[in-house]
C-alpha positions as CSV (number, residue, x, y, z in Angstrom):
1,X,4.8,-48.1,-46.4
2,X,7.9,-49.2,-48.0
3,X,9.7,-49.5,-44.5
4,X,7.0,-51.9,-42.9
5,X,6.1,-54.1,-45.6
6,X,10.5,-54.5,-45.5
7,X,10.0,-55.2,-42.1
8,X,6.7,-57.5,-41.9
9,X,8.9,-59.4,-44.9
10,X,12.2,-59.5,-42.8
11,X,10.5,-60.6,-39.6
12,X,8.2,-63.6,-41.5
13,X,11.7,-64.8,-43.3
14,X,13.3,-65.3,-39.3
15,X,10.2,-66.7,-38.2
16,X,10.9,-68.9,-41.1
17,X,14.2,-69.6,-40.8
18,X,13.3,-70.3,-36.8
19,X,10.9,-72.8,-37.4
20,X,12.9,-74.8,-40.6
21,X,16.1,-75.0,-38.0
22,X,13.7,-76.5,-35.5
23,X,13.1,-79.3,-37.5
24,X,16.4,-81.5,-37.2
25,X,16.7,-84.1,-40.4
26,X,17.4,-87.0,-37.6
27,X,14.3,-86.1,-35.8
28,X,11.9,-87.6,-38.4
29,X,14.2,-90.7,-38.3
30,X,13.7,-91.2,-35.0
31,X,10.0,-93.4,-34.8
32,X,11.2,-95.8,-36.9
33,X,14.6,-97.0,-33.9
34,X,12.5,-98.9,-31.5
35,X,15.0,-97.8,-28.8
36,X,17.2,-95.2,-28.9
37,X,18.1,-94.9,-25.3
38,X,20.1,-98.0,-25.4
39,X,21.3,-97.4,-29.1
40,X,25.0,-97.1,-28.8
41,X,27.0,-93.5,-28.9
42,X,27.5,-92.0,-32.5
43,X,28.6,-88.9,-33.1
44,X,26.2,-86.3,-35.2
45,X,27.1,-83.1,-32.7
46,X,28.9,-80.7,-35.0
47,X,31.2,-79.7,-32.1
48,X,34.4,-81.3,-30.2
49,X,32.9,-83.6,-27.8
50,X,34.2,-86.0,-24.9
51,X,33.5,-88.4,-27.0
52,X,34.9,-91.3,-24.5
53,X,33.2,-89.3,-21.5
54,X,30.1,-89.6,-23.3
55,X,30.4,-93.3,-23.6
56,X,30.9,-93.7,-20.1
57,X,27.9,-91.9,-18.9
58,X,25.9,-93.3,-21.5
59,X,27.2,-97.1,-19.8
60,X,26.9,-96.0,-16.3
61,X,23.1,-94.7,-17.0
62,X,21.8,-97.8,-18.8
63,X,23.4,-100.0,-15.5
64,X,21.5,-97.6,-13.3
65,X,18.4,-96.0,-15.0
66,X,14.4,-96.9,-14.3
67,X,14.0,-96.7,-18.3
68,X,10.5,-97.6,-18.7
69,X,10.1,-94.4,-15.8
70,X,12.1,-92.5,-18.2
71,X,10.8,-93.1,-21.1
72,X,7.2,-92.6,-19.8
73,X,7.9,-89.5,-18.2
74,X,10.6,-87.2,-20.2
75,X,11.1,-89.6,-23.6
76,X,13.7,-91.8,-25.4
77,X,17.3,-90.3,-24.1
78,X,18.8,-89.3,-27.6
79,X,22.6,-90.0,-27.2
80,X,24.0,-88.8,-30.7
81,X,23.6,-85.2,-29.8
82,X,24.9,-85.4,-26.5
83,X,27.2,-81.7,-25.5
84,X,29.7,-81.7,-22.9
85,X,31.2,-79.1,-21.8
86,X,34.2,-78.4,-19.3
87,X,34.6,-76.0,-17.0
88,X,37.1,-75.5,-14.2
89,X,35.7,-77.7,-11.6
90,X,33.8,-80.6,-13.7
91,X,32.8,-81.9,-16.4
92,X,29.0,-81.4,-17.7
93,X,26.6,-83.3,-20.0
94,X,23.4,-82.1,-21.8
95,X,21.5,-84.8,-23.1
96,X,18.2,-84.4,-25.4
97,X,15.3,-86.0,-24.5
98,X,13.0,-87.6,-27.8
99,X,9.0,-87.7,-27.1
100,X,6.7,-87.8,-29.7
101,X,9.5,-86.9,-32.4
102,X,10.4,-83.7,-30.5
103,X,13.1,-82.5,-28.3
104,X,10.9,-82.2,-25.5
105,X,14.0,-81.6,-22.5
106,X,17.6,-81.6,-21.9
107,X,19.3,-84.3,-19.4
């Protein structure tokens, strides 16, 4: 008896935990920028980032993006937590997509 209740206790503390981390504290912020797509680049990833390479993309995008098509369809592009990553042949970039004050897709 002692073993499950341990275990129910354990497995409602993750779920918990899970759900608390999935709440980011610049999430809530977020309805009160009018556009965040075209906000410019600031850092808030807690990792080493391209940050110049992010900057880039984020001007070559705006020049070339349907906005109003992105915005309807996936949400406001959320540039602070972009994550780039390099790997032997290029260079890659996740973006977080904002709709309805959730991460609803990556970019």
């Amino acid at each position: 008896m002692k073993k499950t209740l341990f275990s129910f206790s354990l497995c409602f503390i993750a779920l918990l935990l899970l759900t608390t981390c999935r709440t980011d504290e610049g999430i809530d912020t977020l309805s009160e920028v009018e556009n965040i797509t075209a906000k410019p680049y600031v850092k808030k990833s807690p990792w080493s980032e391209d940050e110049e390479f992010i900057k880039q993309a984020q001007a070559v995008f705006l020049e070339h993006a349907d906005l109003d098509f992105i915005s309807e369809n996936y949400g406001e592009v959320y540039w602070d937590y972009a994550t780039s990553f390099t790997s032997s042949r290029r260079m890659e970039l996740w973006i977080p997509t904002v709709k309805g004050g959730e991460i609803t897709s990556y970019m």
